[in-house]
BADRENDREN-907316 format. One record per residue (C-alpha): z, y, x. Coordinates in steps of 0.05 Angstrom, whole numbers, padded with zeros to 5 digits, always signed. Example, Ala and Ser with C-alpha at 12.3 -4.5 7.8 and 13.67 -1.06 7.14 Angstrom:
<atoms>
+00156-00090+00246
+00143-00021+00273
</atoms>
This chain:
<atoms>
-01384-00115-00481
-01349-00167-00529
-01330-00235-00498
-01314-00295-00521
-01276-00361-00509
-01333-00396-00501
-01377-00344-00466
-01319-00338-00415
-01328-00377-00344
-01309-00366-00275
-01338-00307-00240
-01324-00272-00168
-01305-00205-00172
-01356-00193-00117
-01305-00146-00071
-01273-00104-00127
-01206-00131-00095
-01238-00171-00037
-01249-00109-00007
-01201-00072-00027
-01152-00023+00021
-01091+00011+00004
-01090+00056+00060
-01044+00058+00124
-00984+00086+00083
-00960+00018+00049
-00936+00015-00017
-00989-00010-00068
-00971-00041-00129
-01025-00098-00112
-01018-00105-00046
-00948-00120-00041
-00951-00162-00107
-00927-00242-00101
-00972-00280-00094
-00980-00306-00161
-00976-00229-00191
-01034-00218-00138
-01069-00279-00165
-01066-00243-00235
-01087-00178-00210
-01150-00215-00180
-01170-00247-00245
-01168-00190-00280
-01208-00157-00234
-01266-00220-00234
-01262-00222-00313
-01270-00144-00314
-01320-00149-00258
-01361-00193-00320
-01344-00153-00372
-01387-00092-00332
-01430-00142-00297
-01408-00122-00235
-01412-00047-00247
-01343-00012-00248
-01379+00056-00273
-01409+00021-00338
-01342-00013-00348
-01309+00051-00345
-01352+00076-00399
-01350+00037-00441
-01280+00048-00444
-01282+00119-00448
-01327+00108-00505
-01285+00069-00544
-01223+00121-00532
-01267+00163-00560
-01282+00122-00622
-01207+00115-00626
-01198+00187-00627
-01156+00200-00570
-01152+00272-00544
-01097+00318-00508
-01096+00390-00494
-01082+00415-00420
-01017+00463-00416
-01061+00539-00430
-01127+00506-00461
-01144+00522-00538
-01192+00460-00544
-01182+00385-00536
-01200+00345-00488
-01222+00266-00481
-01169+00217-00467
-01185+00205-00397
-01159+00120-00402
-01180+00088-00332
-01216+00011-00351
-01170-00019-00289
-01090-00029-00313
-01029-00033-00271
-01005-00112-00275
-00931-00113-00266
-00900-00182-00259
-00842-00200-00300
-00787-00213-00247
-00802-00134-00227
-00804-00106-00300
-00737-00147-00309
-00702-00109-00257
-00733-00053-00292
-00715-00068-00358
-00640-00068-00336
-00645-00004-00298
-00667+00029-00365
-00624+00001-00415
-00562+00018-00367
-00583+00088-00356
-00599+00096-00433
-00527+00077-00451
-00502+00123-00391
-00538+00177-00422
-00504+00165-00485
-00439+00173-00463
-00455+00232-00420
-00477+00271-00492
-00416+00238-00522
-00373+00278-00475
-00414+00340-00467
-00408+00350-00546
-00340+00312-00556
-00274+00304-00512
-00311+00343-00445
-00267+00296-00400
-00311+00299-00349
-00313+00378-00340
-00239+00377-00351
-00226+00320-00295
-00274+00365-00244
-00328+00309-00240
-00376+00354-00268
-00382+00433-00257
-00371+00470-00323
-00433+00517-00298
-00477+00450-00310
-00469+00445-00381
-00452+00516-00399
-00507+00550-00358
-00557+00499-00389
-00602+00546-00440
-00604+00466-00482
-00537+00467-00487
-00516+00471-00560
-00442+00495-00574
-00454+00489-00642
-00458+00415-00633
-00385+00406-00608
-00344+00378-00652
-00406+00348-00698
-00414+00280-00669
-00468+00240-00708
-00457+00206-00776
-00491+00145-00748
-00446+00147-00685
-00509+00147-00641
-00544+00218-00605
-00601+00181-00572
-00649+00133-00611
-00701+00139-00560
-00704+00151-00495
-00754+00148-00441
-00760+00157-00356
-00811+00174-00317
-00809+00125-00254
-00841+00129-00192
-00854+00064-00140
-00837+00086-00065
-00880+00060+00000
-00825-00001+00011
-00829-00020-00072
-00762+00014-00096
-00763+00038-00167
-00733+00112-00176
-00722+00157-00236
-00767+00218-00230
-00745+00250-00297
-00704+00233-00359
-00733+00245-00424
-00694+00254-00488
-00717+00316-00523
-00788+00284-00535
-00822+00212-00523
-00896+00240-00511
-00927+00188-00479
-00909+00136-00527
-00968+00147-00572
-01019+00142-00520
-00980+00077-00496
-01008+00046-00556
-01078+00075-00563
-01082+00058-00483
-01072-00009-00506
-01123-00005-00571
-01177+00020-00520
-01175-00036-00464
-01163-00084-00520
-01234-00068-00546
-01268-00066-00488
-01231-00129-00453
-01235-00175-00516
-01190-00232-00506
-01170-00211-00428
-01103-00195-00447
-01076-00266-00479
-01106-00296-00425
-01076-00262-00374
-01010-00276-00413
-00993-00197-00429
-00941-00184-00467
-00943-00156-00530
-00915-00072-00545
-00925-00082-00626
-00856-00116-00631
-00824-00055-00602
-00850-00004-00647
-00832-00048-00704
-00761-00055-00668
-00758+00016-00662
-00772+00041-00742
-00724-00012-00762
-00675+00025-00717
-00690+00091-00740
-00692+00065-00811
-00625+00024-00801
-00585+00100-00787
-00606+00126-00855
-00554+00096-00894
-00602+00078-00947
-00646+00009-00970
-00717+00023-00960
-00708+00099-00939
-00762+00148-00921
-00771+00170-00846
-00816+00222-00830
-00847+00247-00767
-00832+00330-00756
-00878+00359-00712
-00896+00426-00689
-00965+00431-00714
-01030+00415-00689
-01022+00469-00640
-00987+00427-00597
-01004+00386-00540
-00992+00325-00557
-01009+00338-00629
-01066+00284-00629
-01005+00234-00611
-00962+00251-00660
-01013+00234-00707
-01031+00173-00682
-00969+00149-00681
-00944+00175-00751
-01004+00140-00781
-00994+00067-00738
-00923+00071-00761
-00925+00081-00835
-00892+00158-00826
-00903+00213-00863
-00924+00271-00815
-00889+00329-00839
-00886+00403-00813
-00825+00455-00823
-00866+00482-00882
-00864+00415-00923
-00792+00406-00920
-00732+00450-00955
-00654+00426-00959
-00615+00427-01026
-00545+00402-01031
-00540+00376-00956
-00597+00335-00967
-00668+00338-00947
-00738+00340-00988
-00806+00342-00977
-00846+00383-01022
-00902+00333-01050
-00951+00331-01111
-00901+00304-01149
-00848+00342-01145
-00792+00341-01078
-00772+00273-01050
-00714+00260-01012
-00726+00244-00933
-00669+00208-00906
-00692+00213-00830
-00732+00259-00785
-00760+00231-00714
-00764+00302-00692
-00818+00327-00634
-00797+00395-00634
-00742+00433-00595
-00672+00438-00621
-00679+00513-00612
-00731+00514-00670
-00701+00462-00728
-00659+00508-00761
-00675+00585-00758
-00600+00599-00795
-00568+00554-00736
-00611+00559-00678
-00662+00607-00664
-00674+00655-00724
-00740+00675-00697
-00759+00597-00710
-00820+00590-00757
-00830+00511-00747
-00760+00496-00771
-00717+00490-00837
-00667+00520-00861
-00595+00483-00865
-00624+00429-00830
-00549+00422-00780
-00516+00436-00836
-00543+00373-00872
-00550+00333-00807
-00482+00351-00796
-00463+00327-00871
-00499+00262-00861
-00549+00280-00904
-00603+00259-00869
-00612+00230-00795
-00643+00264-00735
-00673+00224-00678
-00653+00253-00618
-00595+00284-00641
-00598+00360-00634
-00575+00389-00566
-00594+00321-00530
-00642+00367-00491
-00582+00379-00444
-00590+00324-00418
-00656+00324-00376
-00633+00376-00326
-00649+00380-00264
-00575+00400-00243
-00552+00341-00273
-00589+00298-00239
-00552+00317-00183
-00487+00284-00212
-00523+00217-00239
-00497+00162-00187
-00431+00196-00192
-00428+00193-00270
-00452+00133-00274
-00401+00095-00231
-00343+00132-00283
-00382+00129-00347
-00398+00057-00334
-00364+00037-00286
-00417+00010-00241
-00473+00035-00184
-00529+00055-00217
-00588+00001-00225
-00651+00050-00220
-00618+00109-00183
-00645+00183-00187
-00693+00221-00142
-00644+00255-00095
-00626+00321-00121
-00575+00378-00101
-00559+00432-00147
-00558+00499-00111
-00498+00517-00149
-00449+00479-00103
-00443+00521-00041
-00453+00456+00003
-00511+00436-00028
-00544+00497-00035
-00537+00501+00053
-00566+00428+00057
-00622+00457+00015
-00633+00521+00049
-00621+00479+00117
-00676+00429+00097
-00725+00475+00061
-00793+00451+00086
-00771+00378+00075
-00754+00384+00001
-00781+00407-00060
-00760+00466-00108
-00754+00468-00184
-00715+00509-00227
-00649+00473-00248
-00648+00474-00322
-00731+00470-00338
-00739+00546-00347
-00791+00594-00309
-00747+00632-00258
-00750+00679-00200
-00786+00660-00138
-00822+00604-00170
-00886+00592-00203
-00875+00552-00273
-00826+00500-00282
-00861+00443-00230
-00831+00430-00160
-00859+00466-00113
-00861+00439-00033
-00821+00482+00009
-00875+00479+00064
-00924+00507+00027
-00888+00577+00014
-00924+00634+00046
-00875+00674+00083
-00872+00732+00030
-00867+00681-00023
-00808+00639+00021
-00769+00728+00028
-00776+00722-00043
-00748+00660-00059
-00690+00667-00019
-00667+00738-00050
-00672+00691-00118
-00627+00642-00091
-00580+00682-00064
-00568+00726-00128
-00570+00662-00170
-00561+00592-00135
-00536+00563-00200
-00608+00564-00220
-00644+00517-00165
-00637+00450-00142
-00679+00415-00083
-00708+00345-00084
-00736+00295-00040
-00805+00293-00035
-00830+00230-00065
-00883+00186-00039
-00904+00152-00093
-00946+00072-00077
-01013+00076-00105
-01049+00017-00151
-01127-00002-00154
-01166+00043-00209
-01239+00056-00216
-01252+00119-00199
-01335+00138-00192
-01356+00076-00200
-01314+00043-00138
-01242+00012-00139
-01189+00058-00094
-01117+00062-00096
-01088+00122-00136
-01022+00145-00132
-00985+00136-00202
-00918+00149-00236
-00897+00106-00299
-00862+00127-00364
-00826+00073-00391
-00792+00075-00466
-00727+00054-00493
-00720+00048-00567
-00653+00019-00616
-00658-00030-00644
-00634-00045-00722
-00568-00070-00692
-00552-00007-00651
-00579-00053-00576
-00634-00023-00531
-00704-00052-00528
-00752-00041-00479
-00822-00028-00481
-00855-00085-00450
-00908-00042-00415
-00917+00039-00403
-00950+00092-00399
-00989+00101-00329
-01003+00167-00301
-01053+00170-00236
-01043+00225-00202
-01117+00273-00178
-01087+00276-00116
-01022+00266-00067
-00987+00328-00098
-00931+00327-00123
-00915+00298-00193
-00904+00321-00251
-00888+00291-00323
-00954+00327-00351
-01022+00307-00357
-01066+00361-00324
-01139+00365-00311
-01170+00307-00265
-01107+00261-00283
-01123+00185-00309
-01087+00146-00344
-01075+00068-00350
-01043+00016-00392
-00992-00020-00361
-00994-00096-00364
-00932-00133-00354
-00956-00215-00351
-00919-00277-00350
-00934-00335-00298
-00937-00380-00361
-00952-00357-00439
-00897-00321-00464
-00853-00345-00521
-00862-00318-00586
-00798-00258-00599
-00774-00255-00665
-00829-00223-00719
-00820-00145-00743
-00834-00104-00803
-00901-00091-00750
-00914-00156-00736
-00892-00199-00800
-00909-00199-00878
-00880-00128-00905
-00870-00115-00982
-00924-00108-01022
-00939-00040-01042
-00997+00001-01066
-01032+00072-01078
-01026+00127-01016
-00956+00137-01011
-00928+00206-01012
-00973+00270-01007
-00938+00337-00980
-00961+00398-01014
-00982+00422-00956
-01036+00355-00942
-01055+00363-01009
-01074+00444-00994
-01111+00414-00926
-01144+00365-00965
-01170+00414-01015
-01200+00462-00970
-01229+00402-00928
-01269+00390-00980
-01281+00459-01004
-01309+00493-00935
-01350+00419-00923
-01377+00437-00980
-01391+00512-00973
-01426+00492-00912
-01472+00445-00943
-01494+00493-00992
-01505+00549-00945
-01550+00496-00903
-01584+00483-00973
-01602+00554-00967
-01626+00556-00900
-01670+00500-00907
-01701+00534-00970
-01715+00601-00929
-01740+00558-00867
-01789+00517-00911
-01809+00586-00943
-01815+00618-00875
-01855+00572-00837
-01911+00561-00901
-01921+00632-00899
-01931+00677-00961
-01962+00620-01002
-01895+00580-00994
-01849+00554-01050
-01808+00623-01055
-01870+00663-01045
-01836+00695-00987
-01817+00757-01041
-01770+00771-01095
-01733+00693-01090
-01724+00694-01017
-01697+00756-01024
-01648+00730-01077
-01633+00672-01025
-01616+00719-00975
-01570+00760-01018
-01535+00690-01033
-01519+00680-00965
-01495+00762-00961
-01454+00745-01022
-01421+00681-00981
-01411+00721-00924
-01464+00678-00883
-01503+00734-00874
-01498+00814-00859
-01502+00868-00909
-01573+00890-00913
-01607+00827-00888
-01653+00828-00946
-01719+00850-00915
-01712+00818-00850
-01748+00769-00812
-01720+00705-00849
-01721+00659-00779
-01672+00716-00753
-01622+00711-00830
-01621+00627-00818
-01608+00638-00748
-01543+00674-00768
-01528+00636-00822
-01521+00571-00786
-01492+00597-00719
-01454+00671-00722
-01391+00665-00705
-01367+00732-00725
-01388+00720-00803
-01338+00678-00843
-01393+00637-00884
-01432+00616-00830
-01444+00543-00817
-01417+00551-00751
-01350+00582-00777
-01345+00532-00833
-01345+00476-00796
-01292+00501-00753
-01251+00523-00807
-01261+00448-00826
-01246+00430-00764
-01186+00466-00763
-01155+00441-00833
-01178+00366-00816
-01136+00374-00743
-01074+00377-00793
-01101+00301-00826
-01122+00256-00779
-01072+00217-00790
-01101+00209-00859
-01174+00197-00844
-01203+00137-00819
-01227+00139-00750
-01300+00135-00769
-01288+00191-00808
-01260+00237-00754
-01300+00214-00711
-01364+00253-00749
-01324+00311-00765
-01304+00328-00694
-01372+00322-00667
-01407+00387-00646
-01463+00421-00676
-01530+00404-00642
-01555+00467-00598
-01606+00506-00640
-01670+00529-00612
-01673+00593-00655
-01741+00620-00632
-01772+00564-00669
-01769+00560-00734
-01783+00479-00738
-01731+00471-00691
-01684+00505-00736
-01704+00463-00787
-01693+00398-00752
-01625+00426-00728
-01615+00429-00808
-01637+00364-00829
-01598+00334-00779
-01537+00384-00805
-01555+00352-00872
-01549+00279-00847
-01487+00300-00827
-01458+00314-00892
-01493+00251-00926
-01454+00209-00879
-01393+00244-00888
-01404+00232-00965
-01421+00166-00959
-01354+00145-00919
-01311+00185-00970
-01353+00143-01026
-01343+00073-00994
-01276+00083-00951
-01226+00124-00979
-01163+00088-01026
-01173+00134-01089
-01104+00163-01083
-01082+00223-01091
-01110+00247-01027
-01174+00237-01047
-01169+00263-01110
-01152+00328-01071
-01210+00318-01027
-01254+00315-01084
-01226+00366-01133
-01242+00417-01069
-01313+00394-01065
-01323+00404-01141
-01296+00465-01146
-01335+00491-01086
-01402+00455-01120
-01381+00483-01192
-01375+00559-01170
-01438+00554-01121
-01481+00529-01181
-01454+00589-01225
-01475+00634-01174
-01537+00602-01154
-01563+00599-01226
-01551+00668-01243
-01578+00697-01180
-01642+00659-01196
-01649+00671-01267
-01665+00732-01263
-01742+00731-01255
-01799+00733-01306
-01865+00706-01294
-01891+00660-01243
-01831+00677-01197
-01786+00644-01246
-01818+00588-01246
-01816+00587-01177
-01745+00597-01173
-01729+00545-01218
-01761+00503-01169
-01719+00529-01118
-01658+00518-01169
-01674+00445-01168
-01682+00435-01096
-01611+00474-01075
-01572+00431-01130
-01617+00365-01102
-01640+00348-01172
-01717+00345-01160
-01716+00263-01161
-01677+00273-01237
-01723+00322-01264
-01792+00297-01251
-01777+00224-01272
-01749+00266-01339
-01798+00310-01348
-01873+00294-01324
-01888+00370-01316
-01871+00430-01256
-01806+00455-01260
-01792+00505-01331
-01731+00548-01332
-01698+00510-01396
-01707+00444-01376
-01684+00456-01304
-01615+00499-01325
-01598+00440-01375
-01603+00389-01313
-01567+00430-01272
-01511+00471-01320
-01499+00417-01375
-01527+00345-01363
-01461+00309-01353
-01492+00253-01324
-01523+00287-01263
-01474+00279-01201
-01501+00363-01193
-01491+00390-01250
-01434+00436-01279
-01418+00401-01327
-01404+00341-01286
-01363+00377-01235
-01318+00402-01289
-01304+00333-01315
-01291+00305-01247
-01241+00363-01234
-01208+00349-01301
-01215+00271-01296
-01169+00282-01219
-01125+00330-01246
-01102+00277-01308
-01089+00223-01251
-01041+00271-01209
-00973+00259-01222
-00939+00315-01267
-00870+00332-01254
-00860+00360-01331
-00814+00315-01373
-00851+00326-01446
-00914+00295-01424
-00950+00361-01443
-01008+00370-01395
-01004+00421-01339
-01032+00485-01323
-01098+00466-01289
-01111+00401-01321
-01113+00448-01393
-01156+00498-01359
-01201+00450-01338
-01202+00405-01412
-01223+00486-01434
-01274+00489-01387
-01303+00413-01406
-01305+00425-01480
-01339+00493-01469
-01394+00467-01435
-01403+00396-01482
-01409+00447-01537
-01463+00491-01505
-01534+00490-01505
-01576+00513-01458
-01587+00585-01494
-01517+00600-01492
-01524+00597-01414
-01536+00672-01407
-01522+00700-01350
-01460+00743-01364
-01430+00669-01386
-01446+00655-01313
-01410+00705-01287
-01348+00690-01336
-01348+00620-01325
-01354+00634-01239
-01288+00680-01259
-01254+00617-01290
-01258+00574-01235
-01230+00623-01190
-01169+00620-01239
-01173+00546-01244
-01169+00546-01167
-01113+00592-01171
-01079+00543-01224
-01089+00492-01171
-01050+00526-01117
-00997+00552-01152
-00982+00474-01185
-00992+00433-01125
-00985+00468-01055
-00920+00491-01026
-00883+00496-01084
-00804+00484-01082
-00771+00494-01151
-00702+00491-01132
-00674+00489-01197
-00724+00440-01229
-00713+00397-01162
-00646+00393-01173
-00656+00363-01239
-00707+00321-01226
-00676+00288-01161
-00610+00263-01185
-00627+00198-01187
-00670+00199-01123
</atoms>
């Protein structure tokens, strides 16, 4: 669905807007748009209307599709999988004059904010001067009293901030929610963007959007310009892929030129902080953090914290290294204080508030808590400081009116024995906007999050644009995507082209720099065992086919159906793809279990989650080709048919040849890769140990058969019979496989490879002797170009399997999550 320039002419939308009704209510962003905002929101519509040819549900698709392609996933509060990005093909179109009042609203509030934490952790005037109750702050579980006293080196607590706005029926603009502790959102602001970009083509110049790439540039140079340091290193902490908006964090780490770092990677020395790499710590002079202040320190905060690092505050504090938000900003987003906002922001800024609040009244208050208990089915009911409490389900509002009366005897004991805890809100009615919902245009009611970043010089900048959320239904919102939700990329046009803004490090010519950056320890160990269960499971499929050829050609078959399908069988028992004492069953019933148990851990099935489950930790690393193939499913497998098991294997096998072949052609040979591959070799290197003493073991005619078999499972057939015009012999075929050092299968090629990547690592040693593992591995090499293909007994097999088990070892204990404190502190002086 690509346009072009000079594809593009006139065409009606044909009723997508024509015909379109917001509903008795009032209050739809297109409806009650100027004119020349409604004229925009019409040609968007006609040019979309093209784009589908006149078919909202194939538009739609197509964008969903090309989320997909993008990557883009989220995981509902409870669920253990990911779901698609649910991105609606319609945006909201905001005109300029509206996002300017906006804009205003934002950046006042933002520096209100700051103040507020400024006073909270500093002087406390305003408790002192009774404009705020004590109980507020204190009884907030955010609050941090550690952080009074420690204001921030920089000067600054917030770097970013965002709100989550909501349009009422006559077009006022509200704050639903202030968000400080974490921007989710923002991330899927920008892949919103990518995925109506691809499917729109040129729609959004000619429409005259603006541009958000300037504002992520703005806000790394902000974050960058607090570190105190030229050219410093900001990283990304987040929680893990665990967490919900995981997928964003990644997505944004990668489109920003961050390192995405967990707890794990990092470790402080001397008030400063270092991520444990490859080569050796390097010093990180600036966290944006995504996790709770709670869990960044386990010796200040929470001790039960497993995500955090120890003596982070204590370095923060030292001005070691920046944090953006600064801990205890959490305190901020509370519900209670949201009751105070017009008040504190007529003496913090000494002016009426430009986007005011969603009226609130914290229960606390004895007056309030009557208006609230006077006006109960009229308002709404959340918990006051974002914590589950009595009488209420989660931490959502709940409608007053819809409290059965046991539920509304309950909730009244609650707030009589605690009021402090509750406030009451105004029920909003949010104004809806067109979106294409089952193949038709209808309004939806929406809520916006809009971002706030600093700039390099300390200013605000706004996000020219949003992140859209359209609501499954009238109920009322919350900040959380849950199932059935949409959301949309928010256009803010011009009437005319925009000027150009002043280039960023995003937009304009950055340094030149080469190789992969830096690699944590702990993306190195991912990588490794990426490549080592991808390749597991390719060899136990190698096995499977080999049974399911032998099983469907009957006794007469390449194994014979006896003693080497046997051995086959015990291979898979050996990897753990197959039960103890599956030698001697039906071999359709063995492959069956070997590509689809989930209860054994060599199973295909297990393997690739495994995989899966490493590769959720590196997305930001792989290209989105790449993951794209790796998350896919496997195919449903008809196992009462042996040829369908088979064709569920080849296709299994195109899977991995694809997955080869964008390793081979797209991946920068850095250090990543090298990991990447060294896993796959030693995987390949061990299996062919294995493989080749297990099938040596025959006399006769079966081991000529088996060497047959040999040839297929290391995919050398091609090699050997344009080398040798004769059936497969047991010398020829253990020399192709064990010590030919030009076959991309052999042992002795794998070991070469291994030691060829570990000599392009960096070392952290100072003498230039070579490491650990690289020496193992040059012992390994010279073993095996000294060896000829009598000295391959099968004891050696056995000896050499055992020494790439230690090599592996050697591996580990060099590269992955190792923090020598006292070589570190040598070797990082100068850093």
């Amino acid at each position: 669905m690509s346009t072009s320039p000079s594809s593009r002419r006139p065409v009606r939308s044909r009723g997508w807007l024509d015909r379109y009704s917001a509903g008795p209510e009032g209050g739809d962003l297109y409806t009650d748009a100027p004119s020349w905002v409604g004229e925009r929101w019409r040609a968007v519509a006609a040019e979309l209307a093209r784009l589908g040819e006149n078919d909202a549900a194939a538009l739609q698709e197509a964008t969903s599709r090309n989320a997909a392609d993008l990557g883009l996933t989220f995981r509902v509060t409870g669920d253990e999988e990911e779901r698609a990005w649910p991105v609606n093909a319609m945006p909201l179109v905001i005109g300029a004059d509206e996002w300017a009042k906006l804009e205003r609203g934002l950046v006042q509030r933002a520096d209100m904010l700051e103040k507020l934490a400024a006073d909270i952790y500093g002087e406390q005037k305003l408790v002192k001067g009774g404009h705020l109750p004590a109980a507020v702050i204190a009884g907030n579980p955010f609050f941090v009293r550690r952080m009074i006293g420690h204001p921030p080196a920089c000067g600054r607590f917030l770097q970013v901030y965002s709100a989550e706005l909501a349009r009422g029926p006559r077009g006022q603009w509200r704050i639903l929610q202030d968000r400080v502790r974490l921007a989710s959102g923002i991330g899927y602001t920008l892949e919103n963007r990518l995925a109506l970009s691809r499917t729109t083509g040129d729609l959004l110049a000619a429409s005259h959007v603006r541009r958000t790439a300037g504002f992520f540039g703005a806000m790394r140079e902000g974050m960058a310009a607090v570190c105190g340091r030229e050219r410093p290193r900001v990283a990304l902490l987040t929680p893990g892929r665990f967490n919900q908006t995981y997928a964003e964090q990644a997505h944004l780490a990668r489109y920003l030129g961050l390192p995405l770092v967990e707890g794990r990677d990092l470790s402080v020395l001397d008030n400063r902080l270092y991520v444990g790499t490859i080569a050796g710590p390097k010093r990180v002079d600036g966290i944006w953090r995504w996790i709770n202040t709670d869990l960044l320190d386990p010796l200040a905060f929470d001790a039960r914290s497993q995500i955090g690092v120890a003596n982070l505050f204590e370095a923060w504090t030292s001005g070691g290294v920046g944090i953006a938000n600064a801990p205890g900003s959490e305190v901020l987003e509370s519900a209670a204080l949201a009751a105070f906002m017009p008040r504190l922001c007529r003496l913090l800024m000494d002016e009426e508030p430009l986007l005011p609040s969603i009226a609130t009244w914290w229960c606390g208050q004895a007056s309030e808590g009557a208006t609230v208990a006077r006006r109960f089915d009229d308002l709404a009911l959340l918990p006051a400081f974002g914590q589950p409490v009595e009488g209420l389900a989660g931490r959502d509002p709940v409608a007053g009116a819809s409290l059965t009366p046991e539920e509304r005897a309950l909730f009244a004991e609650a707030l009589r024995r605690r009021p402090m805890d509750y406030c009451g809100q105004e029920i909003v009615q949010l104004s809806t906007a067109p979106a294409i919902i089952d193949g038709e245009i209808v309004p939806r009611p929406f809520t916006l999050r809009a971002f706030v970043a600093r700039r390099a010089d300390g200013g605000w900048t706004v996000m020219p644009g949003g992140f859209a959320r359209l609501s499954s239904s009238r109920d009322l919102p919350t900040t959380m995507m849950g199932a059935g939700d949409l959301s949309a990329d928010v256009w803010v046009v011009d009437e005319t082209s925009a000027e150009q803004h002043q280039r960023t490090t995003l937009q304009g010519s950055p340094p030149i720099s080469r190789g992969g950056g830096i690699l944590a320890s702990q993306a190195a160990d991912n990588l490794y065992w990426f490549g080592r269960y991808n390749q597991r499971a390719e060899l136990v499929l190698r096995v499977v086919r080999s049974l399911l050829g032998n099983s469907m050609e009957g006794e007469s078959g390449p194994t014979g159906g006896g003693a080497v399908a046997a051995s086959l069988v015990g291979l898979l028992e050996y990897w753990g793809a197959a039960d103890a004492g599956s030698v001697g069953k039906k071999l359709e019933d063995v492959c069956a279990q070997a590509l689809l148990s989930s209860n054994l851990p060599g199973s295909v099935a297990t393997l690739l989650k495994r995989r899966m489950d490493v590769g959720m930790s590196l997305r930001e690393r792989f290209a989105r080709d790449f993951w794209r193939i790796v998350s896919r499913p496997m195919p449903p497998v008809t196992v009462s048919r042996p040829q369908a098991m088979l064709e569920s294997a080849r296709w299994l096998g195109e899977h991995f040849s694809a997955l080869s072949g964008l390793v081979a052609e797209n991946m920068v040979r850095s250090s990543a890769w090298r990991f990447l591959k060294i896993g796959e070799r030693i995987e390949r290197a061990q299996a062919i140990c294995r493989m080749t003493h297990d099938l040596s073991a025959f006399t006769g005619e079966s081991e000529d058969v088996a060497s047959g078999v040999l040839l297929d499972l290391c995919d050398s057939q091609i090699v050997y019979r344009t080398r040798y015009l004769t059936a497969p012999m047991p010398d020829p075929v253990r020399d192709l496989v064990l010590l030919d050092p030009d076959n991309p299968r052999a042992l002795a090629f794998q070991i070469a490879d291994i030691a060829t990547h570990l000599q392009a690592l960096p070392s952290v040693r100072d003498d230039n002797v070579p490491e650990a593992p690289l020496r193992s591995a040059r012992a390994l090499q010279g073993e095996l170009q000294a060896a000829l293909v009598e000295d391959m007994t099968r004891a050696r097999l056995r000896t050499l399997e055992g020494r790439l088990f230690a090599l592996s070892d050697a591996i580990s204990q060099r590269y992955f999550l190792q923090f020598d404190r006292e070589g570190a502190e040598r070797r990082t002086r100068l850093l």
